[in-house]
N, C-alpha and C positions, 0 to 999 in steps of 0.2 A: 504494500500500500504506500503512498507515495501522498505529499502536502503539497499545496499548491507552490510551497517557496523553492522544491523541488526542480520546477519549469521556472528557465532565464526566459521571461518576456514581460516585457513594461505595460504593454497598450491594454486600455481599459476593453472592457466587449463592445462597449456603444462607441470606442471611439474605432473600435475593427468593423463596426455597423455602416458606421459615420462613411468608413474610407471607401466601404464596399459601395454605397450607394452614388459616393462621387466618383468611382472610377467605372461605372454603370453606363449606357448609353444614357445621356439626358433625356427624358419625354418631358421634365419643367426644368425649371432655374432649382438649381442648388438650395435646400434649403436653408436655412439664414445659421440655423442650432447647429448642421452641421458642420457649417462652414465656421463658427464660432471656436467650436471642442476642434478640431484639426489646427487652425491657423491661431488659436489664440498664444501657444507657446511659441509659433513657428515666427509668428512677426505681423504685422496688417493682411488683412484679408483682403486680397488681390480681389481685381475691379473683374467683373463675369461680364461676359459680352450678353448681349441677347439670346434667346432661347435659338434660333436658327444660327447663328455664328457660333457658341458653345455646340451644338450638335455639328456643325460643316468641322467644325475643331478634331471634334472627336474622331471622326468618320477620316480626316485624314492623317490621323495621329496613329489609327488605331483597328481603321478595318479596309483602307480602299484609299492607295495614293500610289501613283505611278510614277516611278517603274515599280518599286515596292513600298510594303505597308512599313512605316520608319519603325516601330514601336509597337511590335507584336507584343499582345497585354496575354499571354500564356506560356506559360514555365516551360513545355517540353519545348517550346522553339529555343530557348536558353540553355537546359540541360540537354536536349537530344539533338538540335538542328531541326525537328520536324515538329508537324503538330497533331496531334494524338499518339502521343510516345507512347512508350512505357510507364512515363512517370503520369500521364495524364489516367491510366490503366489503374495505377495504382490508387489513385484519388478520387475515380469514380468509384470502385470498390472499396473504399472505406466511406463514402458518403453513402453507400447503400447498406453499409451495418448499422448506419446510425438511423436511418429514413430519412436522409436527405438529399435532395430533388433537385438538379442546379436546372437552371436556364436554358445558361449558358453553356460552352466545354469549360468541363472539368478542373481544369488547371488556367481557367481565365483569373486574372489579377480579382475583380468582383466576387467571384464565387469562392474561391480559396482565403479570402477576408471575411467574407459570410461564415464561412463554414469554420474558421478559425475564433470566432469571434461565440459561436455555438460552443465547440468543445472549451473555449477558454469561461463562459456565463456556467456551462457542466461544473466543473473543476473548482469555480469561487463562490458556486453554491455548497457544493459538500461542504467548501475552508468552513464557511461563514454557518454552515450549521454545527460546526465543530465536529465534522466527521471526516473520512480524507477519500482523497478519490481513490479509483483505484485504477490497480498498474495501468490497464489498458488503457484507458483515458488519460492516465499521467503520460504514457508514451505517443498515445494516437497526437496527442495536443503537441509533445516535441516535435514529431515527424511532419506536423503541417506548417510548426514555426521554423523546424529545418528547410522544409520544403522550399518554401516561399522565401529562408533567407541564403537560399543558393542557389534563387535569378533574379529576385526584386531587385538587389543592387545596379547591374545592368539594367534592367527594365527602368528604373528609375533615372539612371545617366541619360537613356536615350534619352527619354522625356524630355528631361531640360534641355538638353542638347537641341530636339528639336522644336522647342514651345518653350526657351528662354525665357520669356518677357507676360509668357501666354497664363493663363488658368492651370491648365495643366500641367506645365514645369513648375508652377510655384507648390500643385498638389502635391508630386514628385518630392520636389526639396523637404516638402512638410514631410515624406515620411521616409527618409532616409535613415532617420536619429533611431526609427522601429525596427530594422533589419541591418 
C-alpha cells in the first residue's frame, strides 16, 4: 500500500482538469477560473483572441498545417515516431480498467491530463480519508505522470516555438514547471 507523498507530482486535479480543457479543441472562449488557476503563478493571463482565431490557432498548431502538423498534441508521435504506438496501446488499456472513455486518441495531451487528473482526485481521496491507496493506483498514477513526462517537455518546446507570443505558447510555458 503506498501514500499519496509516495507519487512526485505537484499539480492539483482541477488544475490537471483546468489544462485538459484548455488544450481541448475550443467550441467557447477559455473559461475565465480556468485561465485564473493555470496562469495565476505562471505570470498575467495572456490576451485570447476571438473564439474563431483561438480555434484557426488550434487547428494549425495542432491538427492540419502544411506541409506538416508543427505540434502533434500525442505522446507516441514523441516516444514512437508514429501515432497509435504502442504507448498509445498501453493507455487505452488502462483507461479501460478504470471505465474510462476518451474522445479523443489515447495519448492526446487533453485526454492523458483528464485521465491523470482522475487517478491523481482516486489517490487524494483515500490521503484525505486517512486510508492509503493502493499499489495499483499508486503505480497506474506514476506511469501516467511518467508517461506524459517523457514527451510533454518536447510537446511543450514546440508550442512556444511555434505560438511564441500566441495563447498557446504562453499555455505551454505555464506548464513546463508540471513535467
Amino acid at each position: 500500500m503506498g501514500q499519496i507523498s509516495e507519487v512526485q507530482f505537484s499539480a492539483e486535479p482541477e488544475t490537471l482538469m483546468a489544462l485538459s480543457r484548455l488544450f481541448t479543441y475550443p467550441e467557447q472562449l477559455p473559461d475565465g477560473r480556468d485561465l485564473a488557476r493555470i496562469f495565476a503563478q505562471a505570470g498575467p493571463i495572456p490576451a485570447c483572441p476571438s473564439l474563431t482565431g483561438l480555434q484557426n490557432r488550434y487547428v494549425s498548431l495542432f491538427i492540419n498545417h502544411l506541409p506538416e502538423v508543427p505540434c502533434i498534441p500525442c505522446g507516441s508521435w514523441y516516444l514512437e515516431g508514429t501515432l497509435m504506438g504502442p504507448s498509445t496501446t498501453t493507455l487505452s488499456a488502462l483507461y479501460r480498467e478504470y471505465g474510462f472513455e476518451a474522445r479523443e486518441i489515447p495519448d492526446h495531451i487533453a485526454v492523458e491530463l483528464e485521465f491523470l487528473a482522475i487517478l491523481s482526485t482516486l489517490v487524494r481521496s483515500a490521503s484525505d480519508s486517512g486510508d492509503t491507496a493502493d499499489t495499483r493506483l499508486i503505480n497506474d498514477l506514476a506511469f501516467v505522470t511518467g508517461n506524459l513526462a517523457a514527451w510533454t517537455p518536447d510537446f511543450f518546446d514546440r508550442v512556444v516555438s511555434w505560438d511564441e507570443k500566441g495563447f498557446y505558447g504562453a499555455l505551454a510555458r505555464s506548464c513546463q514547471p508540471f513535467f
